[in-house]
N, C-alpha and C positions, 0 to 999 in steps of 0.2 A: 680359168684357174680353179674356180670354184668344185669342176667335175675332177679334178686329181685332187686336191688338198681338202673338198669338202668346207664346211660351213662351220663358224662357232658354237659350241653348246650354247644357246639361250640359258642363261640362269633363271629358276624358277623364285616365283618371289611369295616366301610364304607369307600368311596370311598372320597377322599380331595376335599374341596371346590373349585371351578372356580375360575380360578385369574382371575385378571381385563384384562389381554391380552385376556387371552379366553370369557368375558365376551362382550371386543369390539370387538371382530372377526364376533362374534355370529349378534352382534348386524351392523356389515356395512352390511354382506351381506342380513339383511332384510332390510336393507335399500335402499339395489340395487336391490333387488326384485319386493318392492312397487315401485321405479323408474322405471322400466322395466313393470310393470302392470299400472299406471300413462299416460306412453307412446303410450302403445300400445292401452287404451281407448282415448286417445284425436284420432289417427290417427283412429279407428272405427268411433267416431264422425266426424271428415270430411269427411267420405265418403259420411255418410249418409247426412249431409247437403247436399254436390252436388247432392245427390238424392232428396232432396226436392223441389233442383230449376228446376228438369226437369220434376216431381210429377205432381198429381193433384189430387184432391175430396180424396176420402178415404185413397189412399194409402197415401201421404203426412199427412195427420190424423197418420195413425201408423207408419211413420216414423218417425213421431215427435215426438210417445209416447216412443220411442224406442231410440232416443237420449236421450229421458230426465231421460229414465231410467240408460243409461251409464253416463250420467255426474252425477249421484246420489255416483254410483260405485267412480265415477273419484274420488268426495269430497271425501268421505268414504276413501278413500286411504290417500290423502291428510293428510287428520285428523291424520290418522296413522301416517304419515313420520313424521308430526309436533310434534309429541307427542315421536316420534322416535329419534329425533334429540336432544329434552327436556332431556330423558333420558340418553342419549349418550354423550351431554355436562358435568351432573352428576359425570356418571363416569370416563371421562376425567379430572372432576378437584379433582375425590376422586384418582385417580390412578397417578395423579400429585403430592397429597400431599400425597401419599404412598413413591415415589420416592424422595422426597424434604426431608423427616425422612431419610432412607437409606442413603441419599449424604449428609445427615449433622453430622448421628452416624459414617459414615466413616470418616468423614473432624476432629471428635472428637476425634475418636481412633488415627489417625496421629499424630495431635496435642499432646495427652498425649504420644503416644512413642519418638516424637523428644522431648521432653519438658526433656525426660527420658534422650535419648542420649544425651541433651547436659550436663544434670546436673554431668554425668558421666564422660565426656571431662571437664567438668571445675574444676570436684574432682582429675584430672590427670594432669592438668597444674599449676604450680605454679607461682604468679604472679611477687617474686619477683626475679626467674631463668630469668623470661620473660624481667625482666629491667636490669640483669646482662648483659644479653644476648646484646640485643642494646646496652649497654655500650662498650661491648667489639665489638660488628660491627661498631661503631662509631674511637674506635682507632687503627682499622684494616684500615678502610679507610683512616684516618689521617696520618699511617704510609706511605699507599700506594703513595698517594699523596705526600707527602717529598722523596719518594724511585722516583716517574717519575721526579719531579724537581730538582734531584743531574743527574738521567741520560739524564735529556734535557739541561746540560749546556755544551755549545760548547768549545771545545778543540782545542788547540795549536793557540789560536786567543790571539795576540796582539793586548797591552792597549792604545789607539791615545788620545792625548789630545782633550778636549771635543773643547775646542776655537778654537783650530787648524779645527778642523772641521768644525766650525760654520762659519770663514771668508773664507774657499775653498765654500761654500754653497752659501753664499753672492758671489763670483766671478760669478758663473754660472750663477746666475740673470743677473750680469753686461753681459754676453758673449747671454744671448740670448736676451736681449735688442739689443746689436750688430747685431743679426740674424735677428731680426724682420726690423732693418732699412734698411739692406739689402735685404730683401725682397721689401720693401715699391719701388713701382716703379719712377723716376723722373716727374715730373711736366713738364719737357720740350719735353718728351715725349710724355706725355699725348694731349698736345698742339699739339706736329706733328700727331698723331694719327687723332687727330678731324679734323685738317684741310683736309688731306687723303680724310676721309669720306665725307665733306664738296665736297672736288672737282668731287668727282665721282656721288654724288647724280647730280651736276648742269652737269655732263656733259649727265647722262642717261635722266633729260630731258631734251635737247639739240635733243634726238634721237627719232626718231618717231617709232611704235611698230613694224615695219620691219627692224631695227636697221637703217638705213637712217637718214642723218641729215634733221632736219625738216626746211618746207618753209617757208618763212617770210610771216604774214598775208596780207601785200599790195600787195605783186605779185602774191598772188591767188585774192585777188578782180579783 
């Protein structure tokens, strides 16, 4: 059957468009090529210059026609890189705003799954379990609190009268008014003390700085 009716076309199956990765891959390293081709024409051009300072008559003539023809090259590249650089900004800001859809259908889909979880948690908590709830942690503590101020009161402590207290408190002032007067040193003391000092200053100057009593200024004249 095959030899009268022949075979089905095979469909060819093309091969997927360049992404934008593959598209700047492509595109740096012509970019470091024409830099590398750029380079290596300026450094031809300097040589040749220091050949034209040491030149003369004709040769200098075609060495000059022969830089002018490399810096012709140089531009021509240039041009490129410029034109290279144009294009490659392009797709850096269509591959930017490829990436900016992507982070923001992700940021969406998040958005609508919590949005889901939570409506789910709030279908599962009931609001007014949630205020029995505190009611009763509210008289749990209350209790707790009256359970530690029956076990914080002190035991087998006898009841003193409150006055009796207050004139033993007043004595103690009186007793260290008493302390304090006794400390205070006498006045007549204070007196012999100075004098003391008084006589010992006149007798160190009395003495000359070899401890010797000193001479009277007429019997050295």
């Amino acid at each position: 059957m095959r030899r009268f009716f022949g075979t089905a076309p095979q469909k060819t199956v093309k091969p997927p468009p360049p992404s934008l990765d593959d598209v700047t891959g492509k595109m740096d390293k012509r970019g470091v090529e024409l830099d590398e081709k750029i380079q290596r024409l300026d450094k031809q051009i300097m040589m040749i210059k220091k050949q034209m300072q040491k030149s003369k008559g004709a040769a200098t003539t075609n060495l000059k026609r022969k830089a002018l023809q490399l810096l012709k090259q140089k531009k021509q590249y240039e041009l490129q890189r410029d034109r290279l650089m144009g294009q490659q900004m392009n797709i850096d800001n269509a591959k930017y705003a490829q990436e900016s859809l992507t982070d923001n259908a992700e940021m969406v889909s998040a958005m609508k799954a919590t949005a889901k979880t939570l409506k789910q948690q709030y279908k599962e908590m009931n609001i007014d379990e949630v205020e029995d709830l505190q009611d009763e942690m509210m008289d749990l503590m209350d209790d707790a609190n009256e359970i530690n101020d029956v076990l914080g009161e002190s035991w087998g402590m006898d009841d003193f009268d409150e006055d009796e207290l207050l004139d033993e408190l007043e004595g103690l002032d009186a007793d260290l008014d008493l302390d304090a007067e006794e400390d205070t040193v006498p006045s007549y003391m204070i007196s012999a003390a100075s004098e003391s000092k008084k006589k010992v200053a006149e007798q160190e100057a009395d003495v000359d700085e070899y401890g010797l009593p000193k001479v009277p200024e007429k019997l050295v004249q």
